[in-house]
N, C-alpha and C positions, 0 to 999 in steps of 0.2 A: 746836665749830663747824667744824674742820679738817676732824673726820671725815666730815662729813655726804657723802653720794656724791654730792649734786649740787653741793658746791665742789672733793670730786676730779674730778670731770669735765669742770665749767667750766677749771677747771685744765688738765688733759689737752686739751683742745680750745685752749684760747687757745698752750699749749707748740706744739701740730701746728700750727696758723698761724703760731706764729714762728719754728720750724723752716723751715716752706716760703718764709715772705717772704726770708727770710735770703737763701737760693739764687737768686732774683731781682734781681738788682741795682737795677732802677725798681723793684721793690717795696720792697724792702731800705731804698734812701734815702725814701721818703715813709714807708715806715713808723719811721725812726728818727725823722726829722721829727716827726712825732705823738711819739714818748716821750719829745722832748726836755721837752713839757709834764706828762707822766706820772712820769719815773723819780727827778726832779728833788725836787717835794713829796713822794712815796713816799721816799725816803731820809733826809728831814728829818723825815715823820709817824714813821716807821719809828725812828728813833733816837730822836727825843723819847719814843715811849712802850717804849721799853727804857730809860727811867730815869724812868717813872711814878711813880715811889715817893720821885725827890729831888727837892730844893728849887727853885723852880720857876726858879731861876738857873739850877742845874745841866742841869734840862731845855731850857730856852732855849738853852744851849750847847752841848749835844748836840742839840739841833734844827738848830742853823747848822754847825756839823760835820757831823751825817750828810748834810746836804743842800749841802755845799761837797765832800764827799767822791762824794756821785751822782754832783754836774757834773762835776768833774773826773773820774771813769772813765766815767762817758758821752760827755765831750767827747772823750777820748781812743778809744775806740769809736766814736762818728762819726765821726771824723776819718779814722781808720785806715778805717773801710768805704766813705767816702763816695772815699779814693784807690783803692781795691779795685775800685772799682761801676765808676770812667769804666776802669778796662782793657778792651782789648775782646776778651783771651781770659777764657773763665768760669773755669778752673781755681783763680785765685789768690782770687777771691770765694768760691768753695765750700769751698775749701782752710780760706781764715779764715773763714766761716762753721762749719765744722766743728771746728776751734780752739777758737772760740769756746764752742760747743758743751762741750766736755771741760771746759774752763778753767772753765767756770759748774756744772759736775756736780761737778770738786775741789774748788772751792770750797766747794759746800756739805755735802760732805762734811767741809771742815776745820771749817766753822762749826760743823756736831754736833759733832762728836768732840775736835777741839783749835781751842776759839773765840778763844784767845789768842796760837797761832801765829798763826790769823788775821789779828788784831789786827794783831800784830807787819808780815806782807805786805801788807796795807793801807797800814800808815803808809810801808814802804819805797816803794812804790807811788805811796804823794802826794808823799813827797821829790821824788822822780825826778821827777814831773810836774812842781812848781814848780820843779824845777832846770831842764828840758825847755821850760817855758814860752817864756820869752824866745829862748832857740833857731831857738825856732819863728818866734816873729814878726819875731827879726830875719830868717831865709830869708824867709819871706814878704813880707817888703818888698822884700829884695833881689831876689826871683822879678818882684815887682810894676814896681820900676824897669828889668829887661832887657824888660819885655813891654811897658811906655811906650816904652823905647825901640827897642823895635823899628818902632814907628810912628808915628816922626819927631821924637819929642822928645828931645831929652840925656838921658844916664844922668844927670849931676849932677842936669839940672831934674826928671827922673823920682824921682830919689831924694829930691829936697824933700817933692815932690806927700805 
């Protein structure tokens, strides 16, 4: 079914739309918007039936793995493009859009050819996230409490909030 030329095509057409939203920064963010619903259950269908063949435990758990592993490098990909988009020179949006670009072409080249180093940059990948997580929200909170208080409330009281 790969071969048939109107799935390489639909292929190649939906690729050149994502290419060009990318370079847009209001396109960029509404369109990641939209995959957050899309890439999400793709990573869980997508893992589930690369273990079609085991017991439907093991597929259930490779269904919440691949699709615990989408979100977290989609979240991490929104995130990073959605700080990208409010710059207001284009350079650093095209810049990692074209990053991006390369990084998802080695990938799947490692995927053919060495699926288990893959593997391997994947799982380093998710460590780093879940180590990264909290990081995060603690700045964000702390981002959260100087911009309460910037307008009129206490950092303390800002910082309860």
């Amino acid at each position: 079914m790969l071969g048939e030329w109107w799935v390489i095509g639909l292929a190649a057409a939906l690729y050149v739309i994502e290419f060009v939203a990318d370079k847009i920064p209001a396109v960029d963010s509404a369109w990641d918007a939209i995959h957050a619903f899309i890439r999400v259950p793709a990573g869980a269908i997508l893992a589930a039936t690369a273990f079609a063949d085991f017991a439907p435990a093991v597929k259930m758990a490779a269904m919440i793995l691949g699709g615990g592993v989408a979100l977290s490098s989609y979240g991490a990909k929104a995130g990073a493009r959605l700080a990208a988009n409010t710059s207001p020179e284009p350079v650093s949006n095209v810049a990692l859009s074209l990053t991006e670009d390369m990084v998802a072409f080695g990938s799947t080249i490692l995927m053919a050819f060495f699926p288990v180093l893959m593997l391997i940059i994947v799982l380093i990948f998710l460590i780093a996230t879940i180590w990264l997580i909290p990081k995060i929200i603690r700045a964000k909170r702390r981002l959260t409490a100087r911009i309460r208080g910037l307008f009129g409330n206490s950092p303390r009281e800002a910082a309860r909030l």
